[in-house]
C-alpha positions as CSV (number, residue, x, y, z in Angstrom):
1,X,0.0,0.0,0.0
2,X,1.7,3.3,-0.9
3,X,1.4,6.5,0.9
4,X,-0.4,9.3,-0.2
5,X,2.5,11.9,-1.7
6,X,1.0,15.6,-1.0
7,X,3.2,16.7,1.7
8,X,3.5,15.2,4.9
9,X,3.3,18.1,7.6
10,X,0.7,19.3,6.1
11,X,-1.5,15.7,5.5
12,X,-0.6,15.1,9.3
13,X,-2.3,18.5,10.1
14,X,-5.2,18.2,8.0
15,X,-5.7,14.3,10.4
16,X,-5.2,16.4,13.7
17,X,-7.6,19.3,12.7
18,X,-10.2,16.1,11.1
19,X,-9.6,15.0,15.0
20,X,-10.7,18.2,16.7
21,X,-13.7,18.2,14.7
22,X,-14.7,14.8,16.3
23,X,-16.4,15.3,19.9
24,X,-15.9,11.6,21.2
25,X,-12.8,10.0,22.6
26,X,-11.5,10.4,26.2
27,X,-8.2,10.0,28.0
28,X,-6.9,11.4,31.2
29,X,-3.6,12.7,32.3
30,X,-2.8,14.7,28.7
31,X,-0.6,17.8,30.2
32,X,-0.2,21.0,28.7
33,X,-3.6,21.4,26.8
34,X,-5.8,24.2,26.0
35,X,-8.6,24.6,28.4
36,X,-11.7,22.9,27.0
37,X,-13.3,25.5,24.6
38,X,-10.3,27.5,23.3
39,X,-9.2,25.3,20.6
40,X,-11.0,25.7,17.1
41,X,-12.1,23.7,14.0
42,X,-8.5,25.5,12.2
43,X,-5.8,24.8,15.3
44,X,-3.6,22.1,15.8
45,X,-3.7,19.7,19.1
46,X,-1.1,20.5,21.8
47,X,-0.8,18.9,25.1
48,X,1.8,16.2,26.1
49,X,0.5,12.5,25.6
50,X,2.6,9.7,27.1
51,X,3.1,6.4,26.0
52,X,5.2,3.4,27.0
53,X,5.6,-0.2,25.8
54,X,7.0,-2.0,22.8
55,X,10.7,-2.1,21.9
56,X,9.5,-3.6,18.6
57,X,7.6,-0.2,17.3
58,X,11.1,1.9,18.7
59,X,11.6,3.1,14.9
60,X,8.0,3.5,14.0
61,X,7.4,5.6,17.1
62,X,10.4,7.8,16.4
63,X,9.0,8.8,13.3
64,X,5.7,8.8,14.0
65,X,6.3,11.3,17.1
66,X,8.8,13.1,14.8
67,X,6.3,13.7,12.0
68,X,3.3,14.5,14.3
69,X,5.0,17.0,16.3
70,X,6.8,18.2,13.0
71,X,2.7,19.2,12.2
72,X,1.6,20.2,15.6
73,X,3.9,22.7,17.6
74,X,2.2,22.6,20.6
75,X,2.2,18.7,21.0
76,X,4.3,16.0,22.0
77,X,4.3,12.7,22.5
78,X,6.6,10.8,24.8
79,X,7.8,7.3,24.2
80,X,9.3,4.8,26.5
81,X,10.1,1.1,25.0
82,X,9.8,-0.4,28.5
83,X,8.6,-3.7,26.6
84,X,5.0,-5.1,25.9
85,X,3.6,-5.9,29.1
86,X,4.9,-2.7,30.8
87,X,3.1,-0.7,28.1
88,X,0.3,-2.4,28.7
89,X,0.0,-2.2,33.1
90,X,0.9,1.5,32.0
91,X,-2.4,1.8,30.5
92,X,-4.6,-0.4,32.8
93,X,-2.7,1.4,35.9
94,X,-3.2,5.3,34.2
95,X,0.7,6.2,34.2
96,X,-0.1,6.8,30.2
97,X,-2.3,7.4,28.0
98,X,-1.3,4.8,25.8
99,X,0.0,1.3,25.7
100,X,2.2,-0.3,23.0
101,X,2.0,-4.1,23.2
102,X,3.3,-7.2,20.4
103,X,0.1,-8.5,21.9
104,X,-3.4,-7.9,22.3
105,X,-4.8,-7.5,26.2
106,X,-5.5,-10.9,27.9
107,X,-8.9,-11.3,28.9
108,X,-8.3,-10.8,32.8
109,X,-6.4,-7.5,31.2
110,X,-9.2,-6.9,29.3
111,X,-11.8,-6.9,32.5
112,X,-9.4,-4.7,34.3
113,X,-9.2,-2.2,31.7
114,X,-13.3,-1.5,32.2
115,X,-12.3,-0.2,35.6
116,X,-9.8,2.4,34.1
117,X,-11.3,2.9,30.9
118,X,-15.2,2.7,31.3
119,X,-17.6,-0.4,30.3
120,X,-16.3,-0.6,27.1
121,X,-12.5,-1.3,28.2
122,X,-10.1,-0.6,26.4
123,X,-8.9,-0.5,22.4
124,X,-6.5,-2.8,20.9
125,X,-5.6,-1.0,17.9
126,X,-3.3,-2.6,15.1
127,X,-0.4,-0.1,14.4
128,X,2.1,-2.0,13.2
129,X,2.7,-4.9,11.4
130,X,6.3,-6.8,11.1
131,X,7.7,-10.0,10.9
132,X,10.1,-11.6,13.2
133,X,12.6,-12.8,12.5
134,X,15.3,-15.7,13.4
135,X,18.8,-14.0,13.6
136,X,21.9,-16.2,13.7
137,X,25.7,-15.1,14.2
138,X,27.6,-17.5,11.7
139,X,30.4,-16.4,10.1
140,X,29.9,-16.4,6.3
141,X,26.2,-18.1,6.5
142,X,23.4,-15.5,5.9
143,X,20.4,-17.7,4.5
144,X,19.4,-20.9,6.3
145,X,16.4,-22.5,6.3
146,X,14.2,-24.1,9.5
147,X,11.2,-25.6,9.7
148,X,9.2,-25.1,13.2
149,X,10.1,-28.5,14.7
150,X,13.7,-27.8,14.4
151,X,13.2,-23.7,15.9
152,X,11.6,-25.3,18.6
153,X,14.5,-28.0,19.4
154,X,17.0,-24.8,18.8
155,X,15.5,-22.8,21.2
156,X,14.8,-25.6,23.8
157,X,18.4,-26.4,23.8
158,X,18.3,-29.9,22.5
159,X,20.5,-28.9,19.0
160,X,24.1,-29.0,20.6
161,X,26.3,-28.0,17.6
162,X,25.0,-26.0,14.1
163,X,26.2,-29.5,12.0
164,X,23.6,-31.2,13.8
165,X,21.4,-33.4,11.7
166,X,18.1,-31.7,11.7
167,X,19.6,-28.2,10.2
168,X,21.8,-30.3,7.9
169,X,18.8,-32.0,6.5
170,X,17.6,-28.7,5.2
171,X,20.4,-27.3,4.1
172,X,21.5,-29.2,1.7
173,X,24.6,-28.2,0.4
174,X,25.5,-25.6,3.1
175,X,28.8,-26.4,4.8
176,X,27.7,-26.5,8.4
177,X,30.0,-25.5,11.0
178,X,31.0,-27.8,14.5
179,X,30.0,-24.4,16.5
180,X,27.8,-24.6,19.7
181,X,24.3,-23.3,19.2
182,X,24.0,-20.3,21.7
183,X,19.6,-19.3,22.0
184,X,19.6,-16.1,23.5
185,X,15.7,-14.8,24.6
186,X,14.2,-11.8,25.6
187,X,14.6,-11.2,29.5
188,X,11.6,-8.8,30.0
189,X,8.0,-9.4,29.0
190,X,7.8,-9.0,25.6
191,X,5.0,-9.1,22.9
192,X,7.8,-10.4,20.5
193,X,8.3,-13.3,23.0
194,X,4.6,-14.1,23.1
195,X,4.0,-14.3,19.2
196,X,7.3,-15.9,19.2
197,X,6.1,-18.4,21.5
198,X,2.9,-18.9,20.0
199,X,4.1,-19.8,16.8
200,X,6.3,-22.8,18.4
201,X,3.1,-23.8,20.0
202,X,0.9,-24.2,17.5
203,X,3.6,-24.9,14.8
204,X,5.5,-27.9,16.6
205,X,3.1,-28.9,19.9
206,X,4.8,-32.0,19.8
207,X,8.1,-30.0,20.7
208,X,7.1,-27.1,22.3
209,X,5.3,-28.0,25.2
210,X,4.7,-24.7,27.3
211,X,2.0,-22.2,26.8
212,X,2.3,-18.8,24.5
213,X,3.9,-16.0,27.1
214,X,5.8,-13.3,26.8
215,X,7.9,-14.4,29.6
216,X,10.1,-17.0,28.8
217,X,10.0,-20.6,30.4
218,X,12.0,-20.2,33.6
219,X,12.6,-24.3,33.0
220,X,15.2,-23.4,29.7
221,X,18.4,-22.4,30.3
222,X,20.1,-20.1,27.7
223,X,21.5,-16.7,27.0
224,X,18.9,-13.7,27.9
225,X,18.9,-10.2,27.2
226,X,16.9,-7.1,27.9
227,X,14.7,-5.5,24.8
228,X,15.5,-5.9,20.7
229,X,18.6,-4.0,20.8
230,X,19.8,-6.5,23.9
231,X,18.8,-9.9,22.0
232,X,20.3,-8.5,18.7
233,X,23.7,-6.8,20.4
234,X,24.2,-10.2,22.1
235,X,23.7,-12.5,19.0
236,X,25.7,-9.8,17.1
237,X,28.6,-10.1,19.6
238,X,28.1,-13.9,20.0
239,X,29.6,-16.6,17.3
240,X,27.0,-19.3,16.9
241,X,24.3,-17.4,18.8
242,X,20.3,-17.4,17.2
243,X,17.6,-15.1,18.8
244,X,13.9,-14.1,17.4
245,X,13.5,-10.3,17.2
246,X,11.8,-7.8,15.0
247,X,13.2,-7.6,11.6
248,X,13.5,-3.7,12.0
249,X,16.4,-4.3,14.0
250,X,18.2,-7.2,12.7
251,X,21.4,-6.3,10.3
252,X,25.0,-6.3,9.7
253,X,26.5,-8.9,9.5
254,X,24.1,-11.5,11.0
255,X,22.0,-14.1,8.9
256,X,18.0,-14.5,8.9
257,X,16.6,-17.7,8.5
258,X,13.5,-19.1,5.7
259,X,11.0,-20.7,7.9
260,X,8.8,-23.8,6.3
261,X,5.3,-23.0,5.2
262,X,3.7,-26.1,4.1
263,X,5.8,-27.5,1.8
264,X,8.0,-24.5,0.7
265,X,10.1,-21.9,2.7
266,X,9.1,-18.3,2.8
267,X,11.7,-15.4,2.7
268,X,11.0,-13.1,5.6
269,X,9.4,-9.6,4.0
270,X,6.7,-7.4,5.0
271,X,4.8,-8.7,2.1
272,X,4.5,-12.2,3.5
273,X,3.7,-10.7,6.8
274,X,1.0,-8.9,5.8
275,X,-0.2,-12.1,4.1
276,X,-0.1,-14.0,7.5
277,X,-2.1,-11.3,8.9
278,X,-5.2,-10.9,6.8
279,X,-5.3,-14.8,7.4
280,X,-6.2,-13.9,11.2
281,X,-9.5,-13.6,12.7
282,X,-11.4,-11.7,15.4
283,X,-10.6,-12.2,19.1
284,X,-14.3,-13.0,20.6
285,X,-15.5,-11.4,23.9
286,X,-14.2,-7.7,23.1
287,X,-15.9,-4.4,22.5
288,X,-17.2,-4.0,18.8
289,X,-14.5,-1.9,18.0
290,X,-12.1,-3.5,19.4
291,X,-9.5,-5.0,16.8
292,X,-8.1,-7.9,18.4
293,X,-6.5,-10.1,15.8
294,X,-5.6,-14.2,16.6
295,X,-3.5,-15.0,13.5
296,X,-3.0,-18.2,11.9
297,X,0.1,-19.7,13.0
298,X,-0.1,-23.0,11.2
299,X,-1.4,-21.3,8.4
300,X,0.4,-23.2,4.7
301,X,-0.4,-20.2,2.2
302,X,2.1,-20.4,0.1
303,X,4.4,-16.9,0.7
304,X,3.0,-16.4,4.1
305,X,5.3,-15.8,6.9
306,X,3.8,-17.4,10.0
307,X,6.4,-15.6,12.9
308,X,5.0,-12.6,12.9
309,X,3.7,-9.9,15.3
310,X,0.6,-7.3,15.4
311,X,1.8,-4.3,17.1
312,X,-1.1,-2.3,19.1
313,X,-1.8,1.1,20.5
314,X,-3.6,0.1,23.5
315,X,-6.3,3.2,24.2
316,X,-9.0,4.0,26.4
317,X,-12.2,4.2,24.8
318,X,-13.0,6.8,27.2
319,X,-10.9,9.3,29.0
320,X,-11.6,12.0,31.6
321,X,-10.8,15.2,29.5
322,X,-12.0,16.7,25.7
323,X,-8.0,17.4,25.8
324,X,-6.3,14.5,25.9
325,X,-9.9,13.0,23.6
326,X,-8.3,15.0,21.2
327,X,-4.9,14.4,21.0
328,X,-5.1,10.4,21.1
329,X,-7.7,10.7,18.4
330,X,-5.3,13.4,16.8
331,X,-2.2,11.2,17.0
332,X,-3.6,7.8,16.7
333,X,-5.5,9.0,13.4
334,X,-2.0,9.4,11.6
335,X,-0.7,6.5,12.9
336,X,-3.0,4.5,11.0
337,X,-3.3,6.3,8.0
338,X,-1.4,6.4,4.6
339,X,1.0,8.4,5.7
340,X,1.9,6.9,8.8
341,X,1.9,3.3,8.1
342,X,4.4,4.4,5.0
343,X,6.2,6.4,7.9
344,X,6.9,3.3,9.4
345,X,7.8,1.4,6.8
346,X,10.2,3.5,5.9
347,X,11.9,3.8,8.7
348,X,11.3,0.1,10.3
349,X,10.7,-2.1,7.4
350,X,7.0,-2.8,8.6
351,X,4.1,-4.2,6.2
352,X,1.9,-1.0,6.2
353,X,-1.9,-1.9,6.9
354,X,-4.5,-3.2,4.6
355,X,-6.7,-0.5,3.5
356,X,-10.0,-2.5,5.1
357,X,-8.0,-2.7,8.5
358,X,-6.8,1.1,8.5
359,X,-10.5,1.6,8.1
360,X,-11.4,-0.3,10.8
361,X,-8.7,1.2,13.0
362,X,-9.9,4.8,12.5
363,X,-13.3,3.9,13.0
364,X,-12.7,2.4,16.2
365,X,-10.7,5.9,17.4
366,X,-13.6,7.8,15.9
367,X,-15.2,6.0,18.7
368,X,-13.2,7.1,21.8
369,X,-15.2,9.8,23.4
370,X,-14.7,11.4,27.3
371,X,-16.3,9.5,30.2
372,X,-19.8,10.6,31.0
């Protein structure tokens, strides 16, 4: 999906004046805004609005703030990639306004968020859509190709050596080196680690035994590190060393594998992300605009790439102010539209959204309003 070319400032203040115009939406602790009344149908939003969460959407969020701010020069939006599940107790707790999570709310997360957010809970909004990747450190090997079975074994620490059977098997022709296999996983709770996780699952059950999480069986011993940059400094810095972690950050000199997809292997791109994602279906039980996607993990269309995470923005559907209403509506609205999603692409290597999901997503913040 391209981007609409007609000047970005100005197409980001045309969404944040569209966003004034709009009368529901809510949020809370916004700092710095107008008093209610004072802003008009031709002024930009100002105000601070805070987020915190995913590592993953780091580049995205740089240039989204960059860009929205570039726009509107009496707002800003602060970013912290704590991680997933920080993002999201941000949120439910009311330390921000906004949540960035790999993964949608859990349904006890879900219930809690009707305490902070009103009856209706909160959003799960799809921002950001990238694949992850497997990232290996061996010298002069940058393409190999694994099937889920064999991920799993790798990352359970039952493949001693990278010349062990299983990866030779499909790698025919690749001249293997007697190097110890090194995993290295997330330390925090990450979104990453939960798709990750739920891919091994549903991919090779018969291997991978534990539950989807994003925090890592404390029963498997390996390397660990803190965030993307962590996992990926630590693989970089590490001879035989593999790790799963969003493709935005993954280059230099480290290799990415093909993963198996029925009976062929699929090159990691956003386009085969993007496929993998308009495979997935509702999540049942949420508000009606809530966009909860479960995605297909054992999908085999051809070209698909299963390992892949949904990035949210995890809002309120209602908030206590007109203010801070509308300046998630403000920012939020860009995210998700033409110009944002190429915004991130650019800059992180994300598959922008469909056009039938962007329209869903900026339906569903047309819907945030302030607490009555």
């Amino acid at each position: 999906m391209k981007a609409l070319r007609f000047g970005r400032h100005a197409a980001i203040a045309v969404l944040a004046v569209g966003a004034l115009a709009l009368t529901s939406c809510g949020s809370d602790n916004a700092t710095g805004t107008a008093p209610a009344g004072t802003q008009t149908s031709g002024s930009n939003v100002t105000g601070t609005l805070t987020g915190i969460g995913s590592s993953a959407q780091g580049a995205a969020m740089d240039a989204w703030k960059t860009e929205f701010a570039a726009a509107n020069s009496g707002a800003t939006v602060q970013y912290s990639p704590d991680g997933s599940g920080a993002g999201r107790k941000a949120l439910l707790d009311g330390s921000a306004q906004f949540g960035g999570s790999d993964a949608y709310l859990k349904d006890e997360e879900y219930a809690q968020s009707q305490e902070t957010c009103g009856p209706d809970g909160a959003l799960n909004i799809p921002v950001y859509i990238s694949p992850i990747a497997i990232a290996f450190n061996l010298p002069g090997i940058t393409e190999l190709k694994l099937d889920a079975a064999t991920v799993a074994r790798i990352f359970r620490g039952e493949v001693a050596n990278w010349n062990d059977p299983a990866i030779a098997a499909l790698n025919e022709g690749v001249s293997l080196p007697d190097l110890k296999v090194t995993p290295v996983n997330r330390s925090d709770d990450s979104g990453t680690t939960t798709n990750f996780t739920d891919y091994l699952a549903a991919a090779a059950p018969e291997v991978w035994t534990d539950k989807a999480s994003g925090v890592w069986p404390a029963s498997l011993q390996g390397e660990n590190a803190k965030g993307t940059s962590g996992v990926v400094k630590t693989v970089t810095d590490t001879p035989g060393a593999i790790t799963y972690a969003d493709d935005s950050a993954v280059s230099g000199t480290l290799g990415v594998a093909q993963i198996k997809v029925g009976e062929s292997f699929t090159e990691i791109s956003a386009e085969a992300a993007a496929k993998a994602v308009d495979a997935g279906t509702p999540v049942e039980g949420r508000s009606a605009n809530d966009l909860s996607i479960k995605l297909d993990r054992k999908t085999t269309n051809e070209g698909a790439y299963p390992i892949v995470l949904v990035s949210f923005h995890v809002v309120c559907s209602t908030y206590e102010s007109q203010e801070t209403v509308d300046l998630v509506k403000a920012f939020e609205t860009y995210v998700v539209s033409e110009e944002g999603q190429q915004a991130a692409a650019d800059s992180a290597k994300s598959a922008p959204l469909s056009s039938d999901l962007a329209e869903k997503a900026t339906k569903a913040i047309e819907s945030i309003k302030v607490k009555s």
